[in-house]
C-alpha positions in Angstrom: 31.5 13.4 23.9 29.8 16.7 22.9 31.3 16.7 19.6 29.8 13.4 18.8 26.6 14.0 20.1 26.0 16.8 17.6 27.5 14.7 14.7 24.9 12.2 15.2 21.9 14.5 16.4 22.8 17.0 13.1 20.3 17.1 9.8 23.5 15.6 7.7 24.0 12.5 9.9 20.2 11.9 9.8 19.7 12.6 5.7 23.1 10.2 5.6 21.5 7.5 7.9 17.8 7.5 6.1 19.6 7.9 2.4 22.1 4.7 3.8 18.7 2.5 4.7 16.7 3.7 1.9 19.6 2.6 -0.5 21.0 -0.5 1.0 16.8 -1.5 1.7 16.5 -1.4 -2.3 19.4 -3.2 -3.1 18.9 -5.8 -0.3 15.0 -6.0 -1.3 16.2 -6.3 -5.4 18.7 -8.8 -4.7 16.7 -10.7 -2.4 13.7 -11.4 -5.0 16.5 -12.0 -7.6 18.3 -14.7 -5.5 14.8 -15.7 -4.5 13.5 -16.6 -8.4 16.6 -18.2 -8.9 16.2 -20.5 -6.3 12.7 -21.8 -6.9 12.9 -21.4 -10.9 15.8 -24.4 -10.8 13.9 -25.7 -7.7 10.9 -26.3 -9.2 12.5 -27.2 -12.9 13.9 -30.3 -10.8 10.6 -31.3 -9.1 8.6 -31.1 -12.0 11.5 -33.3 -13.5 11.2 -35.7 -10.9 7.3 -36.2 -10.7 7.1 -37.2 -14.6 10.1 -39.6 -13.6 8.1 -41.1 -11.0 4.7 -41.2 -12.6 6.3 -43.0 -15.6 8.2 -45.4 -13.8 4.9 -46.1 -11.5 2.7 -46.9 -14.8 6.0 -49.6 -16.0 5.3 -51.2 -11.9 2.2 -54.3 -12.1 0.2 -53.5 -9.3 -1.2 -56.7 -9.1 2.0 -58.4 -8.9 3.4 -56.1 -6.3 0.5 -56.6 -3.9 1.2 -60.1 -3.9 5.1 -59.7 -2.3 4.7 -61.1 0.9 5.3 -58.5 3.3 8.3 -60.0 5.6 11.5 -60.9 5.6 11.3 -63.8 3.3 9.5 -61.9 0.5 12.6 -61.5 -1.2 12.8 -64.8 -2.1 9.4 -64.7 -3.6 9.4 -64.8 -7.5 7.0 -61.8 -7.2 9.4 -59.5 -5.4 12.4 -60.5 -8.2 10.1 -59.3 -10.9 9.4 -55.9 -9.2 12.8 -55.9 -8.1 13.9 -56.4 -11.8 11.5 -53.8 -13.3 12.8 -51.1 -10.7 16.4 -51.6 -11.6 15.5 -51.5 -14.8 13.9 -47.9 -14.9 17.2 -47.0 -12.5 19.7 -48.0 -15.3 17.5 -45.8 -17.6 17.8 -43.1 -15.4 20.8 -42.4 -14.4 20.1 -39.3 -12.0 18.1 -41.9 -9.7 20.2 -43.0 -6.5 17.0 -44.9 -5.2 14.0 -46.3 -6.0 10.9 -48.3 -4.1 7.4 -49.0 -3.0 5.6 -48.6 -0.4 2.1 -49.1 1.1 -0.2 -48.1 4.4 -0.4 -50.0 7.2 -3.2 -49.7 9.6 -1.5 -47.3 11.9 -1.7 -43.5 11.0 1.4 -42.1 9.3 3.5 -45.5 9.6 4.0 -47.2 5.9 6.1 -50.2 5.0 8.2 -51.1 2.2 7.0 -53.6 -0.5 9.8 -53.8 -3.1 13.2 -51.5 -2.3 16.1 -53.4 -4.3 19.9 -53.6 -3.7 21.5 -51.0 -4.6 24.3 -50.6 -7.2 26.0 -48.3 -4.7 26.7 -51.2 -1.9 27.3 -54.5 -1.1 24.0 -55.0 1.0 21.2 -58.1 0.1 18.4 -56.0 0.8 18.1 -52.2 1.8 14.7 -52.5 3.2 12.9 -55.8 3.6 9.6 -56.3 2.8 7.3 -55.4 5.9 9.9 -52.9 7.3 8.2 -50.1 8.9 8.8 -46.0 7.7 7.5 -43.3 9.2 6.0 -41.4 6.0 4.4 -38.5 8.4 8.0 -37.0 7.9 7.0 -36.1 4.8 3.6 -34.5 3.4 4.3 -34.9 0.2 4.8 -38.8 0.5 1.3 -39.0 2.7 -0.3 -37.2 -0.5 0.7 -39.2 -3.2 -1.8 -41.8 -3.0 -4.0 -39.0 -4.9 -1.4 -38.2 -7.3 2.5 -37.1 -8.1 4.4 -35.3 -5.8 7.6 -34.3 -4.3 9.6 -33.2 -1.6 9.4 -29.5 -1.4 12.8 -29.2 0.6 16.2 -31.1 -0.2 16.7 -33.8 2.1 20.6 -33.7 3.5 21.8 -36.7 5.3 24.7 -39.3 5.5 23.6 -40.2 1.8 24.4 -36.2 0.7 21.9 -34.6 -1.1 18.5 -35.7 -2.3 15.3 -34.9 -3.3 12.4 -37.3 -3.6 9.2 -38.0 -5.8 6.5 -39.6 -5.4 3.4 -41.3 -8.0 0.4 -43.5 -7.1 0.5 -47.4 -8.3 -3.0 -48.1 -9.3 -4.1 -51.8 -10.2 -6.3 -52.2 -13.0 -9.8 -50.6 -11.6 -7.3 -47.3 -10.9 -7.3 -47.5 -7.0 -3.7 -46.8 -5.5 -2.2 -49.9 -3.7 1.3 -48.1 -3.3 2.9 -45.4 -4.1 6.7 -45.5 -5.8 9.2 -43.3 -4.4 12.5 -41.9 -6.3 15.4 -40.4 -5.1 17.9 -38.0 -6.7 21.1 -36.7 -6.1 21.0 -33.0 -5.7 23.7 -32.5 -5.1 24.3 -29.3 -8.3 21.3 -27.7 -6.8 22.6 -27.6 -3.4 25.8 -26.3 -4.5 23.9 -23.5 -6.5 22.3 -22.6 -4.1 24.8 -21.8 -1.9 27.4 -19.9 -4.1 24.4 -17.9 -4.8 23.7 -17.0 -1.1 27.4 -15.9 -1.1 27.1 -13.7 -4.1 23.8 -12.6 -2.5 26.0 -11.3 0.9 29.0 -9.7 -1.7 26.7 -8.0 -3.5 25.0 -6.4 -0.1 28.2 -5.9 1.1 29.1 -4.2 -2.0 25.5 -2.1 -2.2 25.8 -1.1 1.7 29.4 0.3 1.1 28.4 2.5 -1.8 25.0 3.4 0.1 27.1 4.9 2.4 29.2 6.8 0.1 26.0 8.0 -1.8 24.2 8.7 1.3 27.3 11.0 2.7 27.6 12.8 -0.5 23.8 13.8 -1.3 23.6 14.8 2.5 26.7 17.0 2.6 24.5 18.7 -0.6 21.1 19.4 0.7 22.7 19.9 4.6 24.8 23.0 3.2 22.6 25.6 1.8 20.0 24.2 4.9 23.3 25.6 7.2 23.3 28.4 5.3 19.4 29.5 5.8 19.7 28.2 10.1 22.3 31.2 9.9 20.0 33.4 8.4 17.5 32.8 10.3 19.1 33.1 13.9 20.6 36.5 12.0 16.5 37.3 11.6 16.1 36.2 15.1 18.5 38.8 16.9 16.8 41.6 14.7 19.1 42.0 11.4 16.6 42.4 9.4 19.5 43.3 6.7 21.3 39.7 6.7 21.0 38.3 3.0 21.2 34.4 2.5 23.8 33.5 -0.2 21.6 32.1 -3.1 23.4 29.6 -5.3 22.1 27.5 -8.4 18.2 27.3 -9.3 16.9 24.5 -6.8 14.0 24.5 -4.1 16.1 25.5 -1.6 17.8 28.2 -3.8 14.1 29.6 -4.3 14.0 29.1 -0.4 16.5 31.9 -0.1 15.2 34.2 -2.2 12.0 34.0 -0.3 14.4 33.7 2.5 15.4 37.2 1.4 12.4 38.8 0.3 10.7 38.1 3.6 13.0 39.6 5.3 13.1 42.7 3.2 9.4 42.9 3.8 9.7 42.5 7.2 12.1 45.8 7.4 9.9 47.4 5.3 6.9 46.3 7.6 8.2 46.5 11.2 7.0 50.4 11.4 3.5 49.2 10.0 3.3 46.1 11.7 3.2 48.4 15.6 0.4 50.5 14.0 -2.4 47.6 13.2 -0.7 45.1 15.6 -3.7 44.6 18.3 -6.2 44.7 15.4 -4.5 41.6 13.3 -3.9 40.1 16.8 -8.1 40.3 17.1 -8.4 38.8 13.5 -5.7 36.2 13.9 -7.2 34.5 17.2 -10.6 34.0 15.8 -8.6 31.8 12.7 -6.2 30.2 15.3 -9.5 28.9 16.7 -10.9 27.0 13.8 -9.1 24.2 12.1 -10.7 22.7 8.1 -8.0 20.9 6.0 -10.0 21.3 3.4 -11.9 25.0 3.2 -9.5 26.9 1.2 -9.5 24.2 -1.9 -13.2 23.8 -1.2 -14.2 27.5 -1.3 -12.4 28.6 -3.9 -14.3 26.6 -6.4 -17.6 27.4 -4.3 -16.5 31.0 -4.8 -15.9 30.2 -8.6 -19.3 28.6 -9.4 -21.3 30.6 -7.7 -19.6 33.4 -9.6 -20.3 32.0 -12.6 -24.2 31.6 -11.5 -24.8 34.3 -10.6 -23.3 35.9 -14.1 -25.7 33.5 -16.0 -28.5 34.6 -13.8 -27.9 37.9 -15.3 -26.5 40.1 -12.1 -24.1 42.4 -12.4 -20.3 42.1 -12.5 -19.8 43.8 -9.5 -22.6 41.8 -7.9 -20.9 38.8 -8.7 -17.9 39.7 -7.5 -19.1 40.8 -4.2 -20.4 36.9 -4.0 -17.1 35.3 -4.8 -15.7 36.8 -2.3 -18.4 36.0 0.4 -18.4 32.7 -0.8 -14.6 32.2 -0.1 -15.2 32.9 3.2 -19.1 30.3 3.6 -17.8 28.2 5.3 -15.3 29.7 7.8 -17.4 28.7 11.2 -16.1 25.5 10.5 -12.9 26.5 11.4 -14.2 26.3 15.3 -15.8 22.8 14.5 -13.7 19.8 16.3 -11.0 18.3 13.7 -12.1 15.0 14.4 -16.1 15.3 13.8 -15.0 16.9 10.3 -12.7 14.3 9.0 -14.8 11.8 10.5 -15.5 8.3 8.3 -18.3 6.9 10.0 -21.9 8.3 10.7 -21.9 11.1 12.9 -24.1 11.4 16.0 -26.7 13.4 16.8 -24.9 15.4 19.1 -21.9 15.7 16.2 -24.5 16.9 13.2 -25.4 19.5 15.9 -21.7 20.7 16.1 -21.9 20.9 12.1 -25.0 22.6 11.9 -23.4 25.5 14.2 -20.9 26.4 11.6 -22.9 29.3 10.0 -24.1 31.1 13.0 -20.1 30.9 14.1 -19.2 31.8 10.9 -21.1 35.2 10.8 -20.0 36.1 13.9 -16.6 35.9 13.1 -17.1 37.8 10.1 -19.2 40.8 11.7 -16.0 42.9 12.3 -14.4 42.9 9.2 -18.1 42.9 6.8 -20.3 45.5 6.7 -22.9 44.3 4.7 -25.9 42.5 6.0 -26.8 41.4 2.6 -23.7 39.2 2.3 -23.7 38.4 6.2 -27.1 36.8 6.1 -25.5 34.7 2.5 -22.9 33.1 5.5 -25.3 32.5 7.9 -28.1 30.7 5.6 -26.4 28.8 2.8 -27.6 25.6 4.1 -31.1 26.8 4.2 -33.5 24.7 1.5 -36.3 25.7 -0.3 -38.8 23.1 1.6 -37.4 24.4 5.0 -35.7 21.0 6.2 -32.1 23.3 6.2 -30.5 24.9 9.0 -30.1 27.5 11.0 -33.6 29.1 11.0 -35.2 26.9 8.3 -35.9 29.5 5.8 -38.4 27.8 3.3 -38.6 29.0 -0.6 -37.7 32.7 -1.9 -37.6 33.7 2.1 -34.0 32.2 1.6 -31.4 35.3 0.5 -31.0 34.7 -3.6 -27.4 34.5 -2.7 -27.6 32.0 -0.3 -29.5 29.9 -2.5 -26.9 30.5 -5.5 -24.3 29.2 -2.4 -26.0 26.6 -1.4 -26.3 25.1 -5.3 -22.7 25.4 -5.7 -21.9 24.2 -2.2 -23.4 20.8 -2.7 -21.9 20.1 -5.8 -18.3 20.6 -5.1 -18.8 18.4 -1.9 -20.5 15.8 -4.3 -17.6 15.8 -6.5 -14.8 15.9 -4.5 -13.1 13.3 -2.2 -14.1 13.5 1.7 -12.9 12.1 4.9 -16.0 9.4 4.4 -16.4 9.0 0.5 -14.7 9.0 -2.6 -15.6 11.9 -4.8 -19.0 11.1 -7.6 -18.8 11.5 -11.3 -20.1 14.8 -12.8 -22.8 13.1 -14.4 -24.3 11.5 -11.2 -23.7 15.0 -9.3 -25.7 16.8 -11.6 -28.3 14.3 -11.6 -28.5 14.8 -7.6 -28.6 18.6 -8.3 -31.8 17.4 -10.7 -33.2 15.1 -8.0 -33.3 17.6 -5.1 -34.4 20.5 -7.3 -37.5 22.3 -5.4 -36.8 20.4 -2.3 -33.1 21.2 -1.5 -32.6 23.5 -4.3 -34.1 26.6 -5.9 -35.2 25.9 -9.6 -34.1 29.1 -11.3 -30.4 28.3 -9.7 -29.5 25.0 -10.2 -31.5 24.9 -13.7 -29.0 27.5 -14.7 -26.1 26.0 -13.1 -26.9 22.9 -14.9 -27.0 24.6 -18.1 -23.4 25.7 -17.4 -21.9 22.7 -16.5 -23.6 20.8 -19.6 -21.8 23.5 -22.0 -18.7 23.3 -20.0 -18.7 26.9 -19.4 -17.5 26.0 -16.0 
């Protein structure tokens, strides 16, 4: 019981099993829509077939004659029914495919028609099939109920004692064009039936045949990417109990090969690290549980390229290289605060509240105090705290108004807004750089500085960045 508990709670069984149902999912799904077009393609080749059928043999039927068959039983013996009669046979020995062919018209009582004109036929021995006046319930059938408007047919084959048939339908109109009954035809489908079901059993072989080889598929690629897997669980219980020494075999030039070579060098690191690791442990302990606390999908991505830009401002603005530098690497870190913003209010889609926009507007006051152990200078502290300042002191924290702001903070804040313009949030799709840089234009000397976002502008037109 053990043993089997592990063979179907281990990573092989479960690869195996998803690998088995992606597989045999496919093949089912492929074969399915295959089957599927077959199906209707010869379905609908016959209806089509059967509607012209009807629609010709309802213009060869005189309406006004066959409104004038006396609707009971002795309306076979009127002169009127003989001719309609006649002219239905007629179109049936032209058509050889037709097992049956009549008329029928409304009666006064929803759904319930009655035959007209339904002659003998060659089949049996019977008079009459249907007298005249005989009652049907056409609400059986939609198709039948519509074709008063125009040609139709049975979108399902009919099986019964008769076999297998499928029926059409056409309106017969009397000179002014109103419909006064509509002619029905029957066909023997018989071939389409049969089709249809040798291709449902080559539809089941065919799964059968895909699930069997999805298993074999499934076992074999799983027994592949489960054994180096084993290989690195070893390795890392080794790491575990303290052999820092233990080297995972790595064979051929995969993912998972480069997986034990990093495998390997981290653990080569870590030997070479443990003395190290005792000396700064409490202060990287400090450092790591102000991170832990803050949670952005998105800052690294974002603040690189902030970092980037504001590099390359700050370069066209004419400061120095090392200047510049010391602002990328303050602006990778602008927007660390929002690491101890909520996940939820910053991957929000709708509006935020008022009391949520106050949560965001905390970021840069949370972000220089987590940075005022590990930076020393003020200059690029007060950058974090007021890069969402604006010249016309609507920005936050302290709502700094023009050159007040830190020149830094202003080149920040420039680049900041752009990047969020034109890349995709939580709530928006990302803008164009041409409508981005027409914001940057719009806002200038109310959200922005002139002298930075004129410059930035003149970068991104020349596609220096």
């Amino acid at each position: 019981m053990r043993l089997l508990r592990q063979i179907f709670t281990s990573f092989q069984t479960k690869i195996t099993i998803v690998l088995v149902l992606a597989l045999f999912f496919c093949a089912a799904l492929s074969n399915y829509l295959i089957y599927q077009f077959s199906l209707d393609n010869q379905f609908e080749q016959l209806r089509d077939k059967l509607m012209v059928v009807a629609q010709t043999a309802a213009l060869m039927v005189d309406a006004d004659t066959l409104i004038q068959v006396p609707l009971d039983r002795e309306g076979v013996s009127s002169s009127q029914y003989k001719i309609i009669a006649a002219k239905l046979n007629q179109i049936k020995e032209v058509n050889p495919s037709v097992q049956y062919i009549y008329t029928l018209t409304k009666t006064s009582q929803e759904g319930i028609w009655q035959f007209v004109v339904d002659p003998i036929p060659a089949t049996t021995n019977k008079e009459v099939t249907s007298y005249p006046g005989d009652r049907y319930d056409a609400s059986r059938f939609p198709e039948m109920m519509e074709a008063f408007k125009g040609p139709s047919a049975d979108r399902h084959l009919m099986v019964d004692e008769w076999g297998v048939t499928l029926s059409g339908y056409a309106p017969v109109r009397d000179k002014s064009g109103k419909a006064v009954a509509v002619l029905g035809v029957d066909v023997s489908a018989d071939d389409v039936y049969l089709t249809q079901e040798e291709i449902k059993l080559r539809a089941i072989f065919v799964l059968l045949v895909g699930f069997m080889l999805s298993i074999s598929l499934g076992f074999l690629v799983s027994r592949r990417i489960s054994k180096p897997i084993k290989r690195l669980i070893e390795g890392t219980r080794r790491l575990g109990s303290g052999d820092l020494q233990y080297k995972v075999e790595e064979k051929g030039n995969d993912e998972i090969t480069e997986l034990a070579h990093s495998f390997n060098s981290m653990a080569q690191n870590l030997l070479v690290s443990r003395q190290k690791l005792h000396d700064y442990f409490y202060r990287v302990m400090q450092a790591l549980i102000r991170i832990l606390e803050a949670k952005d999908p998105y800052t690294r991505g974002h603040s690189d390229r902030v970092a980037d830009y504001s590099e390359q401002i700050a370069l066209g603005m004419g400061f120095s290289k090392e200047k510049a530098e010391l602002l990328r690497r303050t602006a990778e870190l602008h927007d660390i605060g929002k690491l101890a913003i909520p996940e939820h209010i910053l991957n929000k889609k709708e509006k935020l509240t008022n009391e949520e926009w106050e949560e965001i507007r905390k970021h840069p006051i949370i972000g220089e105090d987590i940075l005022k152990p590990a930076i020393l200078d003020e200059e690029m502290l007060a950058v974090i705290r007021s890069h969402h300042e604006r010249v016309d002191g609507k920005g936050y924290p302290d709502k700094i108004t023009g050159d007040n702001i830190s020149i830094f903070s202003q080149i920040i804040a420039v680049a900041d807004a752009y990047d969020a313009m034109t890349s995709v949030r939580a709530y928006r799709p990302a803008m164009s750089q041409e409508r981005a840089m027409d914001e940057l234009r719009r806002n200038i000397g109310t959200q922005f500085s002139a002298k930075v976002a004129e410059v930035f502008l003149r970068l991104l037109e020349s596609g220096a960045v």
